[in-house]
C-alpha positions in Angstrom: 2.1 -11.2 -1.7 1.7 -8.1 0.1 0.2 -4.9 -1.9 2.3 -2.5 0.1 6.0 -2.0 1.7 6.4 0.9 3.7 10.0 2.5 4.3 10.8 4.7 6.9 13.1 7.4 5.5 15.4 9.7 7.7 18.2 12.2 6.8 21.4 10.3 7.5 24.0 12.3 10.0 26.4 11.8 7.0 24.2 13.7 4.1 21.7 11.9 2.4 18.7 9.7 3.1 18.3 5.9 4.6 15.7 4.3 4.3 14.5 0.8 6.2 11.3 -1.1 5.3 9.4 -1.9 8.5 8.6 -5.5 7.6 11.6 -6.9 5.6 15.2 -7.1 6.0 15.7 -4.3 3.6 17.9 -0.9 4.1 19.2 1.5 1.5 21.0 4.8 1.1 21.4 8.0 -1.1 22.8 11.5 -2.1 18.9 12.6 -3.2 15.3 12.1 -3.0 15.5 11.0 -6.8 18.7 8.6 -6.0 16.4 7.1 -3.1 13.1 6.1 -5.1 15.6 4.2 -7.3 18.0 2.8 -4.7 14.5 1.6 -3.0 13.0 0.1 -6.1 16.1 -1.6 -6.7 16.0 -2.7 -3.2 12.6 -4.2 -3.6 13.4 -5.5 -6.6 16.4 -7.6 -5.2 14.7 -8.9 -2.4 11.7 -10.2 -3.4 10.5 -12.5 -6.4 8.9 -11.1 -9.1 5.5 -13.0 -8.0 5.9 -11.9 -4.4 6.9 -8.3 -4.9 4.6 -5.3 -3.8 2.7 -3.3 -6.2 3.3 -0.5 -4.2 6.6 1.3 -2.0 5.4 3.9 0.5 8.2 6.0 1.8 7.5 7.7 5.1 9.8 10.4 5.9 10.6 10.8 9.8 12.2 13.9 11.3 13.1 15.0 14.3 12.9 18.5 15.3 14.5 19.8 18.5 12.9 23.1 19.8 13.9 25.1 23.3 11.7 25.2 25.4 
């Protein structure tokens, strides 16, 4: 069992957020911040047993930020 699953989050082109965990098969969307944390939970939830399933989700919020130079 691992303690931790991290999720990358990123604004989707579409409105919203996605959100991939970085060492399982797992990707989720939605409308909010609050929608997320729950879609993700869920997520978590689905793809791992009870027994295997981290204690802990870390989301990790990536942005990119285009500047002139």
């Amino acid at each position: 069992m691992n303690a931790e699953i991290i999720f990358n989050v990123e604004e989707s082109p579409d409105g919203g957020f996605d959100a991939r965990a970085l060492d399982a098969p797992i990707f989720t969307q939605a409308d909010s911040i609050d929608e997320l944390r729950d879609s993700v939970r869920d997520a978590v939830a689905c793809h791992f047993e009870e027994s295997d399933r981290p204690k802990m989700i870390r989301l990790h919020f990536v942005r990119d930020e285009i500047i002139a130079a």
